[in-house]
TORKOL-4160 file (C-alpha; in steps of 0.2 Angstrom, whole numbers, padded with zeros to 4 digits, m for minus):
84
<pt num="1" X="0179" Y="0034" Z="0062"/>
<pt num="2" X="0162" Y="0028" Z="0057"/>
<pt num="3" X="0152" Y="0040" Z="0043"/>
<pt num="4" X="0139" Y="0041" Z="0054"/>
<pt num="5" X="0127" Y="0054" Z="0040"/>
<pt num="6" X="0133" Y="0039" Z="0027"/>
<pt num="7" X="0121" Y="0028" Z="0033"/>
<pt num="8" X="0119" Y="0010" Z="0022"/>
<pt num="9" X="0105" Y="0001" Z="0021"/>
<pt num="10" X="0099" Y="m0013" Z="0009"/>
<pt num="11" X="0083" Y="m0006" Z="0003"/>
<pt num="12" X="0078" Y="m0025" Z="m0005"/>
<pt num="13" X="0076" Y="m0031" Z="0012"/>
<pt num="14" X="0063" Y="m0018" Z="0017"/>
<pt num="15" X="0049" Y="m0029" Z="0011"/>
<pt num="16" X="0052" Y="m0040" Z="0025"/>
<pt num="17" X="0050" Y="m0026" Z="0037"/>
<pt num="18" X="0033" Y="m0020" Z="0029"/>
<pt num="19" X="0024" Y="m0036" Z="0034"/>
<pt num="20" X="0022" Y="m0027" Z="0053"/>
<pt num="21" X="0020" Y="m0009" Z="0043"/>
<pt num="22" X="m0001" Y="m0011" Z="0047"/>
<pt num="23" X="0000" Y="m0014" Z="0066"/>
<pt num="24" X="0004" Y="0003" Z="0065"/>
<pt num="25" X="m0001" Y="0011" Z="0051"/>
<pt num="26" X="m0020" Y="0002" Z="0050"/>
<pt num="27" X="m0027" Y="0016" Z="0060"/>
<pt num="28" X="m0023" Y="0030" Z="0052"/>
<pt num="29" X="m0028" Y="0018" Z="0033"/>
<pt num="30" X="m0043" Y="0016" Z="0040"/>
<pt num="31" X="m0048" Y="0036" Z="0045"/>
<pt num="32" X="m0041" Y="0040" Z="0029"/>
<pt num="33" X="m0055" Y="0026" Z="0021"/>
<pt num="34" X="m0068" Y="0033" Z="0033"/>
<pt num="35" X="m0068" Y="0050" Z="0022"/>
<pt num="36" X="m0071" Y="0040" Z="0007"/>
<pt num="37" X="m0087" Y="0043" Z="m0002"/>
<pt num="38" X="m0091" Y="0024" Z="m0006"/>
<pt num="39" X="m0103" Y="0021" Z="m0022"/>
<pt num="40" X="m0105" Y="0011" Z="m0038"/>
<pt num="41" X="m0093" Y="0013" Z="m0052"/>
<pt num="42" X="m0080" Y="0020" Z="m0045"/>
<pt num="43" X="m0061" Y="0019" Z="m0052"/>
<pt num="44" X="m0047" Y="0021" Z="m0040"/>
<pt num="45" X="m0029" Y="0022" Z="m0042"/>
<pt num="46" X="m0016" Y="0023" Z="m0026"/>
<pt num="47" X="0000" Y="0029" Z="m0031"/>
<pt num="48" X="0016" Y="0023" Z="m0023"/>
<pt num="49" X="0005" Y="0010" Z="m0013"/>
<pt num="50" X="0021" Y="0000" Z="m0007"/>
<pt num="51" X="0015" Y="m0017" Z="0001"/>
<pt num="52" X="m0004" Y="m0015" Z="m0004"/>
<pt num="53" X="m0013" Y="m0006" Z="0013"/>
<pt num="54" X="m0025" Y="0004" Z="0011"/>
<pt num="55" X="m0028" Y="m0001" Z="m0006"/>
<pt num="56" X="m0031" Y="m0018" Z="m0006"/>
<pt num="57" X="m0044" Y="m0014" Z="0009"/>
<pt num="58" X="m0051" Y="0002" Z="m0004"/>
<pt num="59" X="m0053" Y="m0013" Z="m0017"/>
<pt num="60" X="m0064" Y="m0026" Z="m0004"/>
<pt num="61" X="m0075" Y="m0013" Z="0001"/>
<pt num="62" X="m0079" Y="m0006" Z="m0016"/>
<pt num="63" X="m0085" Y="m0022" Z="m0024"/>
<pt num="64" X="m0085" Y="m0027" Z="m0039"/>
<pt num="65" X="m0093" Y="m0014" Z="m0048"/>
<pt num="66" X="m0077" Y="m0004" Z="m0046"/>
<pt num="67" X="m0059" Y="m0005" Z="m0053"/>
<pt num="68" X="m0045" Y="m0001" Z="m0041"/>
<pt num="69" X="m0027" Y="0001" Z="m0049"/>
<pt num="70" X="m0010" Y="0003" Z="m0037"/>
<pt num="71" X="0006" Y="0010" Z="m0044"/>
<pt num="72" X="0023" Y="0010" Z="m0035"/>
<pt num="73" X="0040" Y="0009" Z="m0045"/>
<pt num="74" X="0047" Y="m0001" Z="m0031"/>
<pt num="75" X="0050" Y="m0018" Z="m0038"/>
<pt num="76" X="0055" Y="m0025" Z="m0020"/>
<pt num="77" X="0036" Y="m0022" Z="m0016"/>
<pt num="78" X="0027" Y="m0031" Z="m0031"/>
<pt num="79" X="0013" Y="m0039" Z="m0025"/>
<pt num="80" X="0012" Y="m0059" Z="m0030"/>
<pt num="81" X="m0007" Y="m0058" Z="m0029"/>
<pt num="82" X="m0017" Y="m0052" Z="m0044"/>
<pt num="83" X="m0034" Y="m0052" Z="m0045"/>
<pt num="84" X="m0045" Y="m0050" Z="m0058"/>
């Protein structure tokens, strides 16, 4: 018998899978970035942001008068990019 409520997964392959996460997730990031009160100066910080969405979109419209910082202790999900 197969231990059905056992299930195993590989939780390092999930950030293959995150790659099609915004098709699906983009519009509901991008209502919660409407309801954003956008100015100068402004530090952000997204915790458990996984792959990057919304924050790296958070950090594009900001500019470069603001700092925007994402934690997430999921090491599967670092982000090769850094910017600076």
């Amino acid at each position: 018998m197969r231990p059905y409520l056992q299930p195993r997964f590989d939780f390092a392959l999930l950030p293959d899978l995150c790659d099609e996460l915004p098709f699906w997730s983009a519009p509901f990031g991008l209502k919660l970035l409407d309801l954003i009160e956008y100015r100068r100066n402004i530090t952000a910080l997204d915790i458990g942001f996984g792959c990057g969405f919304p924050l790296i979109e958070l950090a594009m419209r900001l500019g470069p008068t603001c700092t925007v910082y994402g934690i997430d202790p999921w090491d599967e999900a670092k982000c090769p990019v850094r910017g600076g």
